[in-house]
C-alpha positions in Angstrom: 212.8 51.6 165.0 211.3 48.7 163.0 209.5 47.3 166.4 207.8 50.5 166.7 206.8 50.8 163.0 205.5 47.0 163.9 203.3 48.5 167.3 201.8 51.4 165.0 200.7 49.1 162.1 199.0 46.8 164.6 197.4 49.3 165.8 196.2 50.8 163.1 195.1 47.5 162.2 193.3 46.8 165.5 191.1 49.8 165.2 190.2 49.2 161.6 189.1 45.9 162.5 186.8 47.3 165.8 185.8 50.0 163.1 184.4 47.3 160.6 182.8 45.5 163.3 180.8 48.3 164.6 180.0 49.4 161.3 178.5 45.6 160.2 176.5 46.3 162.9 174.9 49.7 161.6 171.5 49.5 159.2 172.0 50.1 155.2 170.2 52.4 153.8 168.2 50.9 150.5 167.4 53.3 147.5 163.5 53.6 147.2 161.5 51.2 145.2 160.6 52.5 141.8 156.2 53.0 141.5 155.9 51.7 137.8 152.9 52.6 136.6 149.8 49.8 136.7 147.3 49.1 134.2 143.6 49.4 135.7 141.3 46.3 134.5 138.4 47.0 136.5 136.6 49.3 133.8 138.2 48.1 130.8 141.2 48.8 128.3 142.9 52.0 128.3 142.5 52.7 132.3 146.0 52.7 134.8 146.2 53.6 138.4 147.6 57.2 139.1 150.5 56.6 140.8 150.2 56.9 144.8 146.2 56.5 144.7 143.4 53.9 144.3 142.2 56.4 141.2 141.9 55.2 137.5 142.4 57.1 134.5 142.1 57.1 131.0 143.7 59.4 128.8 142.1 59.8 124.8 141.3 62.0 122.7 141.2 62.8 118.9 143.2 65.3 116.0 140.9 66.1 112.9 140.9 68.0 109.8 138.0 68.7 107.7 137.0 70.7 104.3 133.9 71.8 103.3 131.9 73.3 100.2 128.8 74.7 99.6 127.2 75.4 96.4 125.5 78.6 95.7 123.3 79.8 93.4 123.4 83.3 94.2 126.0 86.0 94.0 124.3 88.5 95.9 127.2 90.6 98.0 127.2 89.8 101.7 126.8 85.8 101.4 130.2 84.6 103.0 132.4 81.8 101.8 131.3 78.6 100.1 134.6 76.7 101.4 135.5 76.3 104.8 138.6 74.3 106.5 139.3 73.3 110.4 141.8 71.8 112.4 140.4 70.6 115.7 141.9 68.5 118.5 139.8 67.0 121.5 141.6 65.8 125.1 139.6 63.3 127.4 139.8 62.6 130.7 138.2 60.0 132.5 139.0 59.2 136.2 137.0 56.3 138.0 137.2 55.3 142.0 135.7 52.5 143.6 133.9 53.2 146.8 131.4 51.9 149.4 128.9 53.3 147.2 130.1 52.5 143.5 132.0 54.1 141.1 132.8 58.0 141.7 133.6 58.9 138.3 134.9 62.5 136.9 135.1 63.2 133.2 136.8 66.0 131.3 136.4 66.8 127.8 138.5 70.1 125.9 137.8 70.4 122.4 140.0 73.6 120.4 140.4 74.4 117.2 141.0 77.0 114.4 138.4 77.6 111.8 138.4 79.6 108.7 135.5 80.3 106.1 132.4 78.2 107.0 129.8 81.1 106.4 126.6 79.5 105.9 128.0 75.9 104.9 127.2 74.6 108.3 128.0 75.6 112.2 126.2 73.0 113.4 128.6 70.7 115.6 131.0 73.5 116.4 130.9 76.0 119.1 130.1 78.9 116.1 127.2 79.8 118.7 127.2 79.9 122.4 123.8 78.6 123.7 121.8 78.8 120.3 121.6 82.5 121.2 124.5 84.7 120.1 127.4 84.4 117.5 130.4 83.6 119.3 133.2 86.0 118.7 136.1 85.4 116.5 139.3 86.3 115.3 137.7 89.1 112.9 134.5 90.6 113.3 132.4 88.9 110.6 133.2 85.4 112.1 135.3 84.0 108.9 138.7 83.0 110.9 138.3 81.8 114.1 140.1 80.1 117.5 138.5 79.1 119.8 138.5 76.4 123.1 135.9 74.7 124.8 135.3 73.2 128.1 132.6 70.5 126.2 132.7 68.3 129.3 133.1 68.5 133.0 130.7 66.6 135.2 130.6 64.1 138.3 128.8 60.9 138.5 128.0 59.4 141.9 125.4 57.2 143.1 123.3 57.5 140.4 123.8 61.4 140.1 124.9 63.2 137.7 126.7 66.7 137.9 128.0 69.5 135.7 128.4 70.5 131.7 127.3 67.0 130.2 125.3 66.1 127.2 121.2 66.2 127.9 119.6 63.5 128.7 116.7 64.4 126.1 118.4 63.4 123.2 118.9 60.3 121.8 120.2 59.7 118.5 122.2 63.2 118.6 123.5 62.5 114.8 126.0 59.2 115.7 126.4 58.1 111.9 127.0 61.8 110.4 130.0 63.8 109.9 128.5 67.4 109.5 125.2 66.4 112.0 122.8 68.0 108.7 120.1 66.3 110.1 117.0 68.2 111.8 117.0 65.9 115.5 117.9 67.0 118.8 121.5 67.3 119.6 122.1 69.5 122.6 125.9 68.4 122.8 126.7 69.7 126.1 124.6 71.7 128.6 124.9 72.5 132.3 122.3 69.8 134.8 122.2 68.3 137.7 120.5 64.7 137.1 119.8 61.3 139.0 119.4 58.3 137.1 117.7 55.2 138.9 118.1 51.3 137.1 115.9 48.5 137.8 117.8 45.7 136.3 117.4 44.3 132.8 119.1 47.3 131.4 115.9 49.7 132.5 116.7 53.1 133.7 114.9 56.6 134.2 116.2 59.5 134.9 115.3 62.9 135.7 117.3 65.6 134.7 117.2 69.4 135.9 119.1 71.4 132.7 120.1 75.2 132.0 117.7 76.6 129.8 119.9 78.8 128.3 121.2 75.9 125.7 117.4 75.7 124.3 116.1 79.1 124.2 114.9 80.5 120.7 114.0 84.3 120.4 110.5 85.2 120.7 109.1 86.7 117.2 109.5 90.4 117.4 109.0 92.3 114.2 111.1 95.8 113.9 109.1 98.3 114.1 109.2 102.8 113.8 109.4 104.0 117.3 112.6 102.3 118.0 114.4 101.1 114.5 116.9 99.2 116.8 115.0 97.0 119.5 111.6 94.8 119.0 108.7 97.0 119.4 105.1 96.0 119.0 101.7 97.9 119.3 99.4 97.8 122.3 96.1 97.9 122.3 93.9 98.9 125.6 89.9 98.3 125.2 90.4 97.9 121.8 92.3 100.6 120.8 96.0 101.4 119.5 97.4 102.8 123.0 101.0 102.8 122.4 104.7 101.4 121.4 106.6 99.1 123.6 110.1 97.4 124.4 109.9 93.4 124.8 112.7 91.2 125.9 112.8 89.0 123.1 115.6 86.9 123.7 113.8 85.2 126.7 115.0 85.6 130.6 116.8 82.9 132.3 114.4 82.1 135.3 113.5 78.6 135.7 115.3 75.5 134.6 114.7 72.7 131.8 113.1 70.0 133.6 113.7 66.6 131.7 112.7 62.9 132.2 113.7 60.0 130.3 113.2 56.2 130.1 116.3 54.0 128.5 116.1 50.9 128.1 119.4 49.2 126.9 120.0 45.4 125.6 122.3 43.0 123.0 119.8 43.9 120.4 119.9 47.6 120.7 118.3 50.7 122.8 114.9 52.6 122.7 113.8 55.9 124.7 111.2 57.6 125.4 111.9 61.6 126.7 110.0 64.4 127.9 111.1 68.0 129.0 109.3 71.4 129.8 111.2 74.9 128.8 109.6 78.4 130.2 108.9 81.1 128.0 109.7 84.1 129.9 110.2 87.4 128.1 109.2 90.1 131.5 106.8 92.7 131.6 106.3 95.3 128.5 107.0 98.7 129.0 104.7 101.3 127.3 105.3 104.7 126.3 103.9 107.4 124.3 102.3 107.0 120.6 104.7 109.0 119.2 107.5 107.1 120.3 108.3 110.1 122.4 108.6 110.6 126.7 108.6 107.8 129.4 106.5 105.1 129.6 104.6 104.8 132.5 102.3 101.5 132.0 102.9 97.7 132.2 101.9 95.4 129.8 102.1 91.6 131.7 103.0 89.3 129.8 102.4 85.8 131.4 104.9 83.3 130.8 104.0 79.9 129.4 105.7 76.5 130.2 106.5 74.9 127.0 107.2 71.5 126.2 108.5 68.6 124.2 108.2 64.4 124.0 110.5 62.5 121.9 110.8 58.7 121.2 113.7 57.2 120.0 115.2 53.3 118.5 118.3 52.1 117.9 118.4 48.4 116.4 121.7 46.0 115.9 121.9 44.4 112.9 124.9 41.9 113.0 123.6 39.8 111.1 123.7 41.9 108.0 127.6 42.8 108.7 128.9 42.9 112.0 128.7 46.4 113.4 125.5 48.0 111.6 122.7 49.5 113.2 119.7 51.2 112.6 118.8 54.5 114.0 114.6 56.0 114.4 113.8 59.2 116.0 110.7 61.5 116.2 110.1 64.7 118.2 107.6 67.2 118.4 107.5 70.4 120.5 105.2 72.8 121.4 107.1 76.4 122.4 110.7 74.8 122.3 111.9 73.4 118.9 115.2 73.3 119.7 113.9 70.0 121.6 112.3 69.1 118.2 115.8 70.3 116.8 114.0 71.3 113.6 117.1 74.6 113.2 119.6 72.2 114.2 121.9 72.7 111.5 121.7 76.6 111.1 121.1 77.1 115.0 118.5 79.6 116.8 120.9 82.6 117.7 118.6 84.9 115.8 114.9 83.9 114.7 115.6 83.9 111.1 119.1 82.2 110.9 119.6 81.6 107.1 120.1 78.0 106.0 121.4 78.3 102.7 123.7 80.8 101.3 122.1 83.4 99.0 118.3 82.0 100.6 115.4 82.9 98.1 113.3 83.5 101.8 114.2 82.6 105.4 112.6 80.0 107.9 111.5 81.3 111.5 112.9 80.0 114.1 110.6 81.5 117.3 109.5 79.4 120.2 106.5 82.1 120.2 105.2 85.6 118.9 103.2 87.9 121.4 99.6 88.5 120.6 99.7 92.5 120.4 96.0 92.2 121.3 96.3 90.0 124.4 99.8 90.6 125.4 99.8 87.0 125.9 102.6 84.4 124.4 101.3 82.1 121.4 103.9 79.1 121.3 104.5 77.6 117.7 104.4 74.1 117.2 107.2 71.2 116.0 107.7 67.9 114.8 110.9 66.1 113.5 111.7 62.7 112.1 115.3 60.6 111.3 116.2 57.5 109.9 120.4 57.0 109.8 121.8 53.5 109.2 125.2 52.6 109.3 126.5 49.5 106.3 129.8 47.9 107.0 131.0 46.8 103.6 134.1 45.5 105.4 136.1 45.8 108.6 137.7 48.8 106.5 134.9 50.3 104.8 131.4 51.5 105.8 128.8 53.8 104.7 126.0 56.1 106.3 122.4 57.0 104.8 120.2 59.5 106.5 117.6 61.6 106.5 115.0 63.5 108.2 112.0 66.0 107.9 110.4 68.6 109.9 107.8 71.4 110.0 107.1 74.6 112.0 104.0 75.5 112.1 102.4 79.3 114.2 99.5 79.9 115.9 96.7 80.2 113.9 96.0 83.5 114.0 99.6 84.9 114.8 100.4 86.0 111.5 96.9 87.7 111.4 97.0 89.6 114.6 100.7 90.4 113.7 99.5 92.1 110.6 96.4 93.8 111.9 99.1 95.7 114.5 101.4 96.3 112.2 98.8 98.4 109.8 98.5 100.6 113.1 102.2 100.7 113.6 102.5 101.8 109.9 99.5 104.9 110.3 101.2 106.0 113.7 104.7 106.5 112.5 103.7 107.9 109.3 106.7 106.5 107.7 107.3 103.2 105.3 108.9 100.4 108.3 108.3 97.8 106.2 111.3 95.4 106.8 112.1 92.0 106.1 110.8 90.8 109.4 107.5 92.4 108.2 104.7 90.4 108.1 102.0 93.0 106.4 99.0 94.6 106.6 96.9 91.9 105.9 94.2 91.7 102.5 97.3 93.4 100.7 100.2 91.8 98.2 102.6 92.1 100.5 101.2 90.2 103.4 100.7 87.2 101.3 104.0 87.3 99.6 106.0 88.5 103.1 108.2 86.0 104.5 107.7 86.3 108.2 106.1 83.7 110.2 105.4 81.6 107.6 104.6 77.9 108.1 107.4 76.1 106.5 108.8 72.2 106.2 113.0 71.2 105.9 114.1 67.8 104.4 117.7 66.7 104.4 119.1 63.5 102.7 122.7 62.3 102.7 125.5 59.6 102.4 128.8 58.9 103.6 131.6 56.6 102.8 134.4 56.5 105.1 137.9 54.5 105.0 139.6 52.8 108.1 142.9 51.9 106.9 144.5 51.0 109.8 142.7 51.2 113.7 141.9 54.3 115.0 141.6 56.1 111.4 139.3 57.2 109.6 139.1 59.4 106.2 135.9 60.6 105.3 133.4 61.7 102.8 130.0 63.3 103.1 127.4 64.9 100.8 123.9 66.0 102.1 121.0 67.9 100.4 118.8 70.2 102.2 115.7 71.5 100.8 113.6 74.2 102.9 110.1 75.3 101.3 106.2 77.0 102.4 103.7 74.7 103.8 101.4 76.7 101.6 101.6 80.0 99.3 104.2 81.6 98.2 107.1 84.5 99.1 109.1 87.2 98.4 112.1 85.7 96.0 115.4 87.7 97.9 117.6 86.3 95.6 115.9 87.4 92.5 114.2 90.9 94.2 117.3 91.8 97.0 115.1 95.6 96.6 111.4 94.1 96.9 111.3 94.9 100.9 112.8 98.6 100.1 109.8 101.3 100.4 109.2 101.8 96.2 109.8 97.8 96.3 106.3 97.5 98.8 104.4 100.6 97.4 105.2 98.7 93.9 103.6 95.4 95.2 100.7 96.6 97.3 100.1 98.8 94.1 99.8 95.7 91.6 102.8 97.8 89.4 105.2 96.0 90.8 105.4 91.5 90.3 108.1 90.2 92.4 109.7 87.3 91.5 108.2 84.5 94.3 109.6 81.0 95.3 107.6 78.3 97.2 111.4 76.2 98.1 114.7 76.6 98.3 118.0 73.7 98.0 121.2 73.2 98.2 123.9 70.7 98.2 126.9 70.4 100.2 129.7 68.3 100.7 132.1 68.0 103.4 135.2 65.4 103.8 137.6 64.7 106.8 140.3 63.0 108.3 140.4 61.5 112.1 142.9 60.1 114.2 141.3 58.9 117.6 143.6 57.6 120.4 
């Protein structure tokens, strides 16, 4: 018995033994390295590969809040909020390849936030308006509380080219030193282009930029008038004569694009430009109906479009050795058919021709690119011109300050005011009813058409100062106050404030009558004031 225990236990120990053997001989399989993640040095701090690719990226972004007053001097009903107060939050992406042919570079930018108030004390810098055109919509219908997102970036760069939503290559100074951008300058944050930029060396580039139009367009000058109380109507005259009412599309059509060129040049002691770009004026042909405002038009009034156009010239200088990090900023702009190139209604935006400035405003600016001559048909562009000055003071690596300023003018066709007038004494007779409005310009020789405030020449001056605190990297907190005065080139209007009735029909047969003596302005001003706190990462 124990010698075959023995024979079984060898045994068992014989195969173990072949068993161990064979298995030394069989591969181990290793657990798979672990990809750490590895920082990207070939286009600065900030960048690591994505794991798996030859791709860098670079995450940022920013969290804000900011408060905001307005002072008013009215308390007319229907003036919105003096206070306002946001939240916003801004995710970058960045994503840079190195080929054959350079860099191939994507960039991402979503901006969201929720908004309450901020009626009048300043959209500008916010999406509050989609293309300069329309209101965007909100949480409630008069715009007070609002959420919204925004795709602000998305574009491709390439060999020199430039693809997608990206800021325009127009502007130049685009308000750099300023919390609330109050200043009247070009500042077309993000718009839709396809570009190619060329350098010759020395920090010399041009570029030439093809750009939605959409982002720049203005409404073209159409008065309200008695056959249709809810679209533009103007008279038309054939040989001379008062023929008939018609529709025009005065928001502009969306035909041709903005074509821009610019040339940068870029060195240690700071950057200068020089930019030009063309916007069409299109606005279709004019239907034409009846006199009476009754049947179906059966005419076409052509209206030719016109290209307009704007140049704009632009310096930045270093100034180290004043404090280390200050620079100054000089810009000036003028347009002929397209001030938002100028950016003279920058701050108050273009969605409607006569977007108020101030809350409670004694009389409102006019923002058109053009009014139609109701004699010719034809487009007659208004005219342009806007100048800055912003400077940025380090008092210490923690502390620095901002001064700026700038002033612009709109100015109409000479006699666009005049033949507006002469068709709107026709429109009055045909419709024998009082359409005076406040778009009204007047007939002209009477009270009213010298005291009216449409299409009046008029001027905007903004002045302002910041102080901001960087206690530690990356944060800032904030302080801003601005003034903004608005005011006539020459004569003198219609005091809303004072006379809210003047523009109702006893209001105008009161003026025109010499019974009536409206209270008139030549200038309107306010101060505002706005603070903030940033976190950038």
């Amino acid at each position: 018995m124990k010698l075959l225990k023995s024979s079984l236990l060898g045994s068992a120990a014989a195969f173990a033994a072949v068993g161990a053997a064979h298995a030394a001989d069989l591969p181990v399989k290793k657990a798979a390295p672990i990809e750490y993640v590895r920082v990207c040095s070939a286009y600065g701090a900030g960048f690591f590969y994505i794991p798996g690719t030859d791709t860098c990226l670079r995450v940022s972004g920013r969290a804000r809040f900011e408060g905001g007053y307005m002072a008013s001097n009215s308390r007319q009903t229907g003036n919105g909020d003096t206070s306002g107060y946001q939240g916003r939050m801004r995710i970058n992406l960045d994503a840079r390849t190195q080929t054959a042919y350079g860099t191939l570079r994507a960039f991402v930018r979503l901006d969201a936030g929720s908004r309450t108030g901020y009626s009048g004390i300043g959209f500008s810098g916010t999406q509050a308006r989609i293309g300069q055109a329309y209101n965007a919509t909100g949480v409630d219908e008069v715009n007070r509380s609002q959420q919204f997102v925004n795709v602000d970036k998305a574009f491709i760069q390439f060999a020199g080219l430039t693809a997608g939503r990206a800021s325009s290559f127009f502007d130049f100074y685009a308000h750099d030193f300023e919390i609330t951008a109050s200043t009247a300058g070009s500042d077309n944050a993000s718009t839709n282009l396809f570009a190619y930029t060329g350098t010759f060396g020395n920090g010399l580039s041009a570029t030439l930029s093809v750009e939605d139009p959409v982002f720049r367009r203005t409404p073209i000058f159409a008065p309200t008038g008695p056959a249709t109380p809810t679209s533009p109507v103007f008279v038309s005259y054939t040989r001379g004569a008062p023929s008939a009412f018609g529709n025009i599309d005065s928001i502009q059509r969306e035909r041709l694009p903005d074509f821009v060129g610019a040339l940068r040049l870029d060195q240690a002691w700071g950057s200068a430009q020089i930019s030009a770009a063309t916007h069409e004026l299109n606005v279709g042909n004019i239907v034409l109906g009846a006199p009476t405002g009754s049947g179906t038009g059966i005419n076409l009034g052509h209206t030719n479009s016109v290209q307009a156009w704007a140049v704009q010239g632009g310096l930045k200088i270093n100034m180290p050795f004043v404090a280390p990090g200050d620079a100054l900023y000089l810009q000036g702009a003028y347009a002929d058919g397209a001030q938002l190139y100028s950016g003279y209604s920058a701050f108050s935006g273009s969605y409607q021709q006569t977007a108020a400035t101030i809350q409670g405003q004694k009389f409102v600016q006019y923002f058109s690119d053009a009014t139609i001559n109701p004699f010719t048909g034809q487009l007659q562009t208004s005219q342009t011109f806007t100048a800055v000055a912003s400077y940025l003071h380090y008092w210490s690596p923690d502390w620095r300050s901002a001064v700026f300023g700038s002033y612009g003018e709109q100015s109409f066709s000479q006699g666009a005011r005049l033949a507006q007038g002469a068709a709107f004494n026709v429109a009055s007779t045909l419709a024998g009813s009082n359409p005076y409005s406040t778009n009204a310009v007047g007939v002209p020789g009477t009270r009213f058409y010298q005291l009216s405030q449409a299409l009046r020449d008029t001027y905007q001056f903004v002045a302002g100062a910041s102080l901001i605190w960087s206690p530690v990297k990356d944060l800032d907190i904030g302080l801003e106050g601005y003034y903004t005065q608005i005011g006539l080139k020459s004569g003198r209007a219609i005091d809303l404030d004072k006379n809210p009735g003047a523009y109702s029909a006893a209001g105008i047969t009161g003026i025109n009558a010499g019974t009536f003596v409206p209270r008139t302005a030549t200038q309107d001003s306010i101060s505002q004031i706005r603070f903030r706190v940033q976190r950038d990462f």
